[in-house]
N, CA, C and O of each residue as an XYZ file, in Angstrom:
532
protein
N      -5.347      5.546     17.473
C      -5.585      5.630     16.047
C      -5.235      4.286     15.409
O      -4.171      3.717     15.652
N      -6.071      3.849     14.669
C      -6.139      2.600     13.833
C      -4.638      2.894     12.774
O      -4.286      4.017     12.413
N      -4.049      1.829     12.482
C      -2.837      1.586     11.352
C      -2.801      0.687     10.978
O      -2.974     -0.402     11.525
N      -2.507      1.014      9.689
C      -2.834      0.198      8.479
C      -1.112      0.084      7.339
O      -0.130      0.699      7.754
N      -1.065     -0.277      6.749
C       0.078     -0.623      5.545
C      -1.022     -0.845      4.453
O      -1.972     -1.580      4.723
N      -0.900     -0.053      2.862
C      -1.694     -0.587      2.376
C      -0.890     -1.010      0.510
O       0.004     -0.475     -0.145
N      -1.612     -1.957      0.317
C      -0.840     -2.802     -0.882
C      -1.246     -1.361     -1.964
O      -1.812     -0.321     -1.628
N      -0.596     -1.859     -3.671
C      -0.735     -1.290     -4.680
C      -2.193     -0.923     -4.939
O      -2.433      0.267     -4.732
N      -3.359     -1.769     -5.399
C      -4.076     -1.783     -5.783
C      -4.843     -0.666     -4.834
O      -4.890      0.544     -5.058
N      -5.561     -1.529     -3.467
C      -6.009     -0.441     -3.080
C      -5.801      0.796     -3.314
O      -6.742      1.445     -3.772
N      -4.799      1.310     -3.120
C      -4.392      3.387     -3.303
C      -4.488      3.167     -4.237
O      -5.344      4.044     -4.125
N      -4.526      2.674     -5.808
C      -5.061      2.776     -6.911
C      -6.156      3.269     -6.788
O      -6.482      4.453     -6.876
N      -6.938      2.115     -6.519
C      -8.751      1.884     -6.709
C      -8.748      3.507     -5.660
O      -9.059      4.597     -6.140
N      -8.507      3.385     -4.828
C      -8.763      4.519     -4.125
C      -8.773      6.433     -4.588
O      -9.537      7.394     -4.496
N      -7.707      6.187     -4.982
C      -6.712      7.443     -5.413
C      -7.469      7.658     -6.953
O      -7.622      8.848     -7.231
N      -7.878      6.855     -7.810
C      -8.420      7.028     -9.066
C     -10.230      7.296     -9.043
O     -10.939      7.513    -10.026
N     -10.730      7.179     -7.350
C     -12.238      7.384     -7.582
C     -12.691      6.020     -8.262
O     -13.681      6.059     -8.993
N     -11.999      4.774     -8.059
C     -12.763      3.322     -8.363
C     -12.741      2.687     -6.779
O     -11.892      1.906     -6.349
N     -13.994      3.278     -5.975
C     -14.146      2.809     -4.750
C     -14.618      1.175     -4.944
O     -14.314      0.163     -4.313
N     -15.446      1.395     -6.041
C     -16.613      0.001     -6.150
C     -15.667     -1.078     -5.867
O     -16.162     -1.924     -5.122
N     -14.164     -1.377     -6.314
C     -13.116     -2.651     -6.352
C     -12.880     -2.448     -5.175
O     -12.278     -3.442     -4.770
N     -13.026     -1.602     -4.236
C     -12.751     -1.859     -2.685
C     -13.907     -2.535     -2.185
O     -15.030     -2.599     -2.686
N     -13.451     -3.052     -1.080
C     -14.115     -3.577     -0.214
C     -14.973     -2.820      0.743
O     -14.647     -1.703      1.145
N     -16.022     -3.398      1.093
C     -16.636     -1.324      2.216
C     -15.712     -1.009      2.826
O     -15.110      0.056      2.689
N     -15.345     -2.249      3.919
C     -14.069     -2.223      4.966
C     -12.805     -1.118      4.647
O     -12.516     -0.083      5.247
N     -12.228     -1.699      3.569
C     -10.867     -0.839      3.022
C     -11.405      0.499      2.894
O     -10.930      1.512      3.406
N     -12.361      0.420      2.219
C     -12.962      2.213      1.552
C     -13.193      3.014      2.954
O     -13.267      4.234      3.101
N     -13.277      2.109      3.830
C     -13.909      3.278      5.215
C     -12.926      3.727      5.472
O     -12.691      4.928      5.605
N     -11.873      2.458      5.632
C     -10.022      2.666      6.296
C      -9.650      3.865      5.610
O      -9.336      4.813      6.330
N      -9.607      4.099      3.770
C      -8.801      5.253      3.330
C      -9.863      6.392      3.681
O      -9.478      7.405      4.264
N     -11.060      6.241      3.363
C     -11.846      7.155      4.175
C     -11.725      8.341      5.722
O     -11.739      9.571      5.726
N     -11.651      7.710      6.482
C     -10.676      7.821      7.900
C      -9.399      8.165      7.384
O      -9.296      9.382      7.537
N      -8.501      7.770      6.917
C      -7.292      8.120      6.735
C      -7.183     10.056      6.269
O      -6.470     11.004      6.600
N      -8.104      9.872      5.542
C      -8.154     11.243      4.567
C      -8.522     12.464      5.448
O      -8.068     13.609      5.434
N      -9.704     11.753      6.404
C      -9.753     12.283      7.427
C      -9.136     12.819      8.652
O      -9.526     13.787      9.304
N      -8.094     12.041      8.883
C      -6.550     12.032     10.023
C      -7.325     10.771     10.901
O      -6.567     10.145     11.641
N      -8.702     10.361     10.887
C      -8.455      9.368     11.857
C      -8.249      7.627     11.790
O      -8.841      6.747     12.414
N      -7.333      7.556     10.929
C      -6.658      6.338     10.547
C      -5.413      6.295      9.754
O      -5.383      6.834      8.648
N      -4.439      5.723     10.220
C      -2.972      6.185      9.240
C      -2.645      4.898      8.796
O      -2.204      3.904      9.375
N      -3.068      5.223      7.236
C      -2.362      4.161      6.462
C      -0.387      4.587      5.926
O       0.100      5.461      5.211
N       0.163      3.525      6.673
C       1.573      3.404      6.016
C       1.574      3.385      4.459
O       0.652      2.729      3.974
N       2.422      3.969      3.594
C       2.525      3.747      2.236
C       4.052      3.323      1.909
O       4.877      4.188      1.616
N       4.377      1.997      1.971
C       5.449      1.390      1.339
C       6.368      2.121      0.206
O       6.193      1.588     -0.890
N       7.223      3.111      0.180
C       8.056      3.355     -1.292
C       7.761      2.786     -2.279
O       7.330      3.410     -3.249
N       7.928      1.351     -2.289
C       8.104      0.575     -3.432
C       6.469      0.604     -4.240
O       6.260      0.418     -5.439
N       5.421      0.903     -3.132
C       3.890      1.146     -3.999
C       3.907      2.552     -4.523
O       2.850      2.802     -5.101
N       4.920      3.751     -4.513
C       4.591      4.537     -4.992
C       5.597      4.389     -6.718
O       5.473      4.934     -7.815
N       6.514      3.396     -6.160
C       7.698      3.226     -7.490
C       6.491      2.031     -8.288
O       6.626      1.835     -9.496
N       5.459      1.361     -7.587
C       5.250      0.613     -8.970
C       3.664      1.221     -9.161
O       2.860      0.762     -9.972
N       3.425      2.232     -8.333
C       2.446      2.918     -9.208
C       3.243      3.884    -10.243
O       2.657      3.993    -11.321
N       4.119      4.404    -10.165
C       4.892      4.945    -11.560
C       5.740      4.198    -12.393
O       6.675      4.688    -13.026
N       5.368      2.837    -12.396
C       6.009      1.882    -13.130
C       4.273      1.603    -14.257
O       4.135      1.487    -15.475
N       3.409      1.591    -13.288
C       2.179      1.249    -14.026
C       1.645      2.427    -15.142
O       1.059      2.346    -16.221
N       2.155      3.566    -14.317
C       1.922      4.485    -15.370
C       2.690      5.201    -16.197
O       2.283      6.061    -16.979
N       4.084      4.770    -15.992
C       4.685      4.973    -17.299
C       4.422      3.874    -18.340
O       4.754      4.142    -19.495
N       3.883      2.697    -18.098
C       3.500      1.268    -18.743
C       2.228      1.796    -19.751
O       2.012      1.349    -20.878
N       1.455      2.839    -19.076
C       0.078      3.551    -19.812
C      -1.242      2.500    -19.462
O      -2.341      2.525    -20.016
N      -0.768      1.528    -18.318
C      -1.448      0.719    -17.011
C      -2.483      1.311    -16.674
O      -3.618      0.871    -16.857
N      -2.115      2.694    -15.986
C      -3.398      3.417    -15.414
C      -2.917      4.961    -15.714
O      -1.765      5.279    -16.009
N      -3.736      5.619    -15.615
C      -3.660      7.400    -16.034
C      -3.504      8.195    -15.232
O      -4.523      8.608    -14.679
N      -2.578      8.589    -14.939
C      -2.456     10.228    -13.882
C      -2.128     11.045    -14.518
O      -1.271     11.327    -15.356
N      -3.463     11.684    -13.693
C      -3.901     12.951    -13.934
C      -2.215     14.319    -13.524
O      -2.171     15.526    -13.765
N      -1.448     13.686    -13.067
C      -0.512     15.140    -12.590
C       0.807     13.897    -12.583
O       0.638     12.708    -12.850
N       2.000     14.494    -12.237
C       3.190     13.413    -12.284
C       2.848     12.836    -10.849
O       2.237     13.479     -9.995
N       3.396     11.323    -10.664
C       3.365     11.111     -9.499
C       4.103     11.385     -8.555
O       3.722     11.329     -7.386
N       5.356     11.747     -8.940
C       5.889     12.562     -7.410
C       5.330     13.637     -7.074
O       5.827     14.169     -6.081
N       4.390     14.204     -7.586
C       3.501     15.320     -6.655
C       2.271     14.788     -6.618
O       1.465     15.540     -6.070
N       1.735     13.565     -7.073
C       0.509     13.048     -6.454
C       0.863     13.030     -5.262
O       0.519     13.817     -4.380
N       2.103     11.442     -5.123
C       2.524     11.104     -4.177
C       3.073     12.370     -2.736
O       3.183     12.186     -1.524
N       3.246     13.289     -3.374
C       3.810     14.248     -2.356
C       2.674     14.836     -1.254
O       2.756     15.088     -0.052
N       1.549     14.935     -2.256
C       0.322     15.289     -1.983
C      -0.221     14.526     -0.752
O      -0.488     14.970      0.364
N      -0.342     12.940     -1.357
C      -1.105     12.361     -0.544
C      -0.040     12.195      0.632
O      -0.748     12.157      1.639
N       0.975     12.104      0.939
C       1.402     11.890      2.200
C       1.991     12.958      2.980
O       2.775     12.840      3.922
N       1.264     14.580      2.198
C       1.331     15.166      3.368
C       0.009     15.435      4.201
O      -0.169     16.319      5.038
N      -0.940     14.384      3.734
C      -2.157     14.271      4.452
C      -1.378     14.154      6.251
O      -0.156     14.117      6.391
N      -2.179     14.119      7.242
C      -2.239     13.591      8.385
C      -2.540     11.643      8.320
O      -2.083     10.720      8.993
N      -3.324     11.690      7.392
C      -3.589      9.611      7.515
C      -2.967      9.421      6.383
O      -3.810      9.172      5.521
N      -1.428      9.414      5.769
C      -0.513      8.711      5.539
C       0.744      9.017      5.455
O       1.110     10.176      5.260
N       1.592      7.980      5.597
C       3.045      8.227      5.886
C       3.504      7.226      4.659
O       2.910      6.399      3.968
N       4.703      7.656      4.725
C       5.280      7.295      3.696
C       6.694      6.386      4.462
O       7.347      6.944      5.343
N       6.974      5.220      4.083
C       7.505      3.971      4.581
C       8.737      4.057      3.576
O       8.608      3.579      2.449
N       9.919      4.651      3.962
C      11.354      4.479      2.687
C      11.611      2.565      2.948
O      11.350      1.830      3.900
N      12.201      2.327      1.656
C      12.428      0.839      1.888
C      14.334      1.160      2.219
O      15.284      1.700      1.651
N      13.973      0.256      3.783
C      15.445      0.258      4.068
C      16.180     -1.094      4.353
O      15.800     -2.162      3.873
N      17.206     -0.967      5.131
C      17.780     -2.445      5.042
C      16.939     -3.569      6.462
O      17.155     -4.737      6.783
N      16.110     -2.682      6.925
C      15.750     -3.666      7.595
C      14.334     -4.432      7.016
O      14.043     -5.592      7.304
N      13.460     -3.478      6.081
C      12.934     -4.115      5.112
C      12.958     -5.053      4.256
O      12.330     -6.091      4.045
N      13.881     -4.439      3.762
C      15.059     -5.573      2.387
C      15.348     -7.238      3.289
O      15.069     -8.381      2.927
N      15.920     -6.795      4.382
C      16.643     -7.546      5.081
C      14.888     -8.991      5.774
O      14.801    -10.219      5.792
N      14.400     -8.420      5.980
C      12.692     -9.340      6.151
C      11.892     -9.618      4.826
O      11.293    -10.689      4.730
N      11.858     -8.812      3.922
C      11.449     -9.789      2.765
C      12.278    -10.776      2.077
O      11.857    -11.688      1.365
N      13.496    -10.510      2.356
C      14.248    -11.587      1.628
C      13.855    -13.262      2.506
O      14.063    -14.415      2.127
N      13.187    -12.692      3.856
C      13.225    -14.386      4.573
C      11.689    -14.581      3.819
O      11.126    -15.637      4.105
N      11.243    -14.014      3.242
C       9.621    -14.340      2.954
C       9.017    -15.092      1.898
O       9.061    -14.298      0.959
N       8.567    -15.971      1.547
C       8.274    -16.884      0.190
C       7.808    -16.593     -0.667
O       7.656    -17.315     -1.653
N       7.372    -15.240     -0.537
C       6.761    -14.672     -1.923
C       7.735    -13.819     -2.701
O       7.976    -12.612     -2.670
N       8.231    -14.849     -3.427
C       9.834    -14.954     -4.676
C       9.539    -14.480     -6.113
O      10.340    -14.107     -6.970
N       8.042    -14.594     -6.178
C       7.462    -14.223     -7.580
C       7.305    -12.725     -7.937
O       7.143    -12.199     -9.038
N       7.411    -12.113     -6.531
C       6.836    -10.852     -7.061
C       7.660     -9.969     -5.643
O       6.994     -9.802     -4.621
N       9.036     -9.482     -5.704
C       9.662     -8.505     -4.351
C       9.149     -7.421     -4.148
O       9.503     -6.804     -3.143
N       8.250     -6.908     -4.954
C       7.349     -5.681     -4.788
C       6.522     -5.887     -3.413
O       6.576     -5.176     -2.409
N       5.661     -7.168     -3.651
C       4.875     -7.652     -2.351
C       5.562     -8.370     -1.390
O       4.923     -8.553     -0.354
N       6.762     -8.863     -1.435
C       7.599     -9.467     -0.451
C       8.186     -8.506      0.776
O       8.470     -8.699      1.958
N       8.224     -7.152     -0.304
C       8.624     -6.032      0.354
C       7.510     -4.990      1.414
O       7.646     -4.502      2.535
N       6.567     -4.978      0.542
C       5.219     -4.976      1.068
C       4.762     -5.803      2.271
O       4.037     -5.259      3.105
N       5.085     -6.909      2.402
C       4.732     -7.488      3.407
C       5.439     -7.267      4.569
O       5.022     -6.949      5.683
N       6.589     -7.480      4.167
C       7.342     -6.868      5.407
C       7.455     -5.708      5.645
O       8.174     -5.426      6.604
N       7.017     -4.959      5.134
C       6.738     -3.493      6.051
C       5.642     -3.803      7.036
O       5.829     -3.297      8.142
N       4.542     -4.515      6.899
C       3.277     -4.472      7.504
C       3.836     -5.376      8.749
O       3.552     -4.989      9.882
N       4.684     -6.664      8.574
C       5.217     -6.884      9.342
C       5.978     -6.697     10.371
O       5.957     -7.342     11.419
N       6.680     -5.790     10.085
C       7.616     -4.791     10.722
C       7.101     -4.054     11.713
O       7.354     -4.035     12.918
N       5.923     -3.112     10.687
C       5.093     -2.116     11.551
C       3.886     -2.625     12.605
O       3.297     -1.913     13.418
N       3.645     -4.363     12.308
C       3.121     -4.846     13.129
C       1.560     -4.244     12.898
O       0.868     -3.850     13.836
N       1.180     -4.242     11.669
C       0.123     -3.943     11.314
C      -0.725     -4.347     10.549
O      -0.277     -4.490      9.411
N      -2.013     -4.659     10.689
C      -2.865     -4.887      9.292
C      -2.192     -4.664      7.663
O      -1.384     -3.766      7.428
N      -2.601     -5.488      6.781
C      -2.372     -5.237      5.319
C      -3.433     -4.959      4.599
O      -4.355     -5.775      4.610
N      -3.565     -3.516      3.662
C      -5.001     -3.771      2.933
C      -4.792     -4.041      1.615
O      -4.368     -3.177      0.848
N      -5.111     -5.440      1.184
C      -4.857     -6.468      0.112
C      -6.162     -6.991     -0.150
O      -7.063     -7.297      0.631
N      -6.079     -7.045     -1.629
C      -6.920     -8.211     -1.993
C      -6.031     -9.068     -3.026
O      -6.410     -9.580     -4.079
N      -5.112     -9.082     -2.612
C      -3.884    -10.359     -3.144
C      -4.197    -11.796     -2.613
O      -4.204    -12.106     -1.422
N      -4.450    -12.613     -3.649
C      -4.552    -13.602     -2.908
C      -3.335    -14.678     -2.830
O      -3.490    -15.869     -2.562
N      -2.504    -14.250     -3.019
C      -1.252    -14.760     -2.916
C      -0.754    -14.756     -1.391
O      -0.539    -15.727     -0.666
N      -0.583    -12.831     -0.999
C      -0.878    -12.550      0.545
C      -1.338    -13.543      1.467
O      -0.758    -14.282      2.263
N      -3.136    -13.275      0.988
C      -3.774    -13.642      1.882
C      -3.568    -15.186      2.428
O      -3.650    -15.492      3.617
N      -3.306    -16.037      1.432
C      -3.561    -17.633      1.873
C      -1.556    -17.923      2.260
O      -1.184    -19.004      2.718
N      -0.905    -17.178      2.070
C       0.357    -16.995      2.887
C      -0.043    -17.152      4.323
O       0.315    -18.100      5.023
N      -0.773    -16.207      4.702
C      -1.091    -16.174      6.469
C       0.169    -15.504      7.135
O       0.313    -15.497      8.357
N       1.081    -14.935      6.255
C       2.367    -13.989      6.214
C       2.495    -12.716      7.460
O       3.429    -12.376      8.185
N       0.613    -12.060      7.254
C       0.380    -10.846      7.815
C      -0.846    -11.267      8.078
O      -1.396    -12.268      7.620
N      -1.369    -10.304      9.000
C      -2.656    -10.123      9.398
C      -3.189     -9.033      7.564
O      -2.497     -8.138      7.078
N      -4.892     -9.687      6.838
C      -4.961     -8.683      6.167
C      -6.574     -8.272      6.568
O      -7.274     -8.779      7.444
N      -6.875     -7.293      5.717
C      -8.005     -6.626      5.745
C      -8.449     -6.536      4.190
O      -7.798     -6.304      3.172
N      -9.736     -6.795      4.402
C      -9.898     -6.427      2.749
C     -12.184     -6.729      2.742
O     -12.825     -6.569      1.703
């Protein structure tokens, strides 16, 4: 089975029915996922700053997000990634200082030794992780 880590945006675009801002690539990945045959990792910290975005009035959910979130990762294609100290402990070596949301993000994908699905271009020209997008 294919694995994946996937950034904020995507499970946005995804999760809100705005496939078009995905990429085909990514859209197949959560596609498959939904399906059980692809498991995207979901970082903690993307479910804390998707409820940072929408208590901001950023983007709209439809239900609270701890039972979106509960929802989607009791799918079979995703898991849910707690941020721990060995996380903490790898983004802090990482150069992306501007933003620990994605520092943290990265090093999960790192960790898990997996693809990233980003269209960050901060990420991408890092060369930090392998991404997909």
């Amino acid at each position: 089975m294919a694995l994946y880590v996937t950034d904020t945006h995507p499970l946005i675009w995804y999760a809100t029915g705005r496939r078009a801002k995905l990429s085909t690539r990514a859209a197949r990945i959560f596609d498959h996922a939904t399906r059980g045959r692809a498991l995207i990792y979901v970082p903690a910290l993307v479910i804390w700053e998707i409820a940072l975005l929408a208590r901001r009035g950023r983007i709209i959910a439809g239900e609270p997000i701890g039972k979106w979130a509960s929802r989607l990762v009791a799918q079979a294609g995703f898991d849910l990634v707690p941020l721990d100290l060995e996380i903490i402990n790898e983004a802090t070596t990482l150069p992306l200082v501007k933003d620990p949301f994605d520092a943290a993000i990265v090093a999960t994908a790192r960790l898990k030794d997996v693809p990233l699905l980003t269209r960050d271009h901060e990420i991408i020209v890092s060369r930090l992780v392998d991404v997909i997008w």
